[in-house]
C-alpha positions as CSV (number, residue, x, y, z in Angstrom):
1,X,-32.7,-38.8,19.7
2,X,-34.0,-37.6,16.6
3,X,-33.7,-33.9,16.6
4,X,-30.4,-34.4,18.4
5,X,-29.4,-35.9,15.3
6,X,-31.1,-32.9,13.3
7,X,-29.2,-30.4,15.2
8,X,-25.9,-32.0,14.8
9,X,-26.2,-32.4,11.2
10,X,-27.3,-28.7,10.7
11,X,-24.3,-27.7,12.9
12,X,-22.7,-29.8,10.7
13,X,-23.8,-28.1,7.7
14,X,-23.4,-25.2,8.9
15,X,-20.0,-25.8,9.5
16,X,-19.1,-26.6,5.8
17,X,-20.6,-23.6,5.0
18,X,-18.7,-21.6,7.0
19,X,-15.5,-23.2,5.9
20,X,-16.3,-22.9,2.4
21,X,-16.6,-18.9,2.8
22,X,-13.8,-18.8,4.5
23,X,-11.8,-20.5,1.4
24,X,-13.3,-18.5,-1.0
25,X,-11.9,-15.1,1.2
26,X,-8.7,-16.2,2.0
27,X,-8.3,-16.5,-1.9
28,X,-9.9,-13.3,-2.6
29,X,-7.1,-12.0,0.0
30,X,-4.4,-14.1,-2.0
31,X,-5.1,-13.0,-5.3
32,X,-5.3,-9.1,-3.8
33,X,-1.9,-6.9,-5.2
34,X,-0.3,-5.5,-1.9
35,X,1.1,-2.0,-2.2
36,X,3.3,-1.4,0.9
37,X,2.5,1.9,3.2
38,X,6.2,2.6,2.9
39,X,7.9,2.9,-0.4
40,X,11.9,2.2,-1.6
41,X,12.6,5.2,-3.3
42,X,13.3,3.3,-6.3
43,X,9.9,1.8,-6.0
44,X,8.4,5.3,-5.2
45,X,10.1,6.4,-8.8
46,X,8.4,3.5,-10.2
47,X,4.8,3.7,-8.9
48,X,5.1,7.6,-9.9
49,X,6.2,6.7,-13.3
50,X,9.6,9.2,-13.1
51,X,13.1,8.3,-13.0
52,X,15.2,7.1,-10.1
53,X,17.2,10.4,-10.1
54,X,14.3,12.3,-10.0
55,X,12.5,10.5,-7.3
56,X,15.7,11.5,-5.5
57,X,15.8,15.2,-6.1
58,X,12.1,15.2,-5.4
59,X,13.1,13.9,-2.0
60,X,15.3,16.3,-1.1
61,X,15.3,20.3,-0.2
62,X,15.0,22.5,-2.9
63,X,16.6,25.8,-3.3
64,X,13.4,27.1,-3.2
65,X,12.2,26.1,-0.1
66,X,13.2,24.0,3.2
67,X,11.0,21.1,2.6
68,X,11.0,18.3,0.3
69,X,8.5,18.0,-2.4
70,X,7.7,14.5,-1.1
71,X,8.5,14.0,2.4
72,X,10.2,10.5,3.3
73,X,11.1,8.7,6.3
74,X,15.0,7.9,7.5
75,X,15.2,4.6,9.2
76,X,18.7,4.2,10.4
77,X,21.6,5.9,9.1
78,X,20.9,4.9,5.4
79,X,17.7,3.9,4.6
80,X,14.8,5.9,3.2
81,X,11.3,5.3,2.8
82,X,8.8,7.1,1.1
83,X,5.0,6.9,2.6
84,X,2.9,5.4,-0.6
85,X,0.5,8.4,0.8
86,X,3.0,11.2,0.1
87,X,3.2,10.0,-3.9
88,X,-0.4,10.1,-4.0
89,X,-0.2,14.0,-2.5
90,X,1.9,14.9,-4.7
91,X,0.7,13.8,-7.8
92,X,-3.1,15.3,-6.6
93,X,-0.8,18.9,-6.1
94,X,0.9,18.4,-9.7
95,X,-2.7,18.3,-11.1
96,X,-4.1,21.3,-9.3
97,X,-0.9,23.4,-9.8
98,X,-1.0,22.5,-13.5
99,X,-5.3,23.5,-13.7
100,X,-4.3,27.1,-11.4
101,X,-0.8,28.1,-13.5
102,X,-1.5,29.4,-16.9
103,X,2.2,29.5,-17.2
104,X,1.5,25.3,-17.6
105,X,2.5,24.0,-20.9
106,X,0.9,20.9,-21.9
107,X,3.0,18.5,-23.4
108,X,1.3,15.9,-26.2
């Protein structure tokens, strides 16, 4: 009877450990910002840091070109969404065009 009691109390134990951990991860998971994949493009404008306007005329053909600067997704007959992925792209090609172009002027 003995170590049928020890087993049960380390199972026991054991158990309140593993509640414990989970606690403390389902916090860590609470207390974690959540960035959506998909992006409003008025929250697009603001994780980019630009205007709403501009967000919008970044999400749409230029005269230059067929495509988009940022590429978005049409849900419906309305809505657009902008991948949190294709802000990241774009700000990583702003950087390297502005390092290739001499033509950059740097703004302070």
């Amino acid at each position: 009877m003995d170590e049928l009691d020890e087993r049960i109390a380390r199972l026991r134990a054991k158990e309140r450990e593993v509640a414990e951990e989970r606690e403390l991860l389902e916090q860590a998971l609470a207390s974690r910002p959540v960035t959506p994949l998909l992006l409003k493009p008025a929250d697009a404008a603001a994780y980019l840091g630009v205007g709403r306007q501009h967000m919008y005329r970044l999400l749409r053909p230029g005269p230059y070109s067929q495509a988009p600067e940022i590429p978005s997704i049409q849900v419906g007959a309305r809505r657009l969404l902008v991948p949190r992925e294709a802000c990241d792209q774009w700000v990583k090609t702003q950087i390297d065009v502005g390092r290739s172009d001499p033509r950059a002027v740097k703004r302070a």
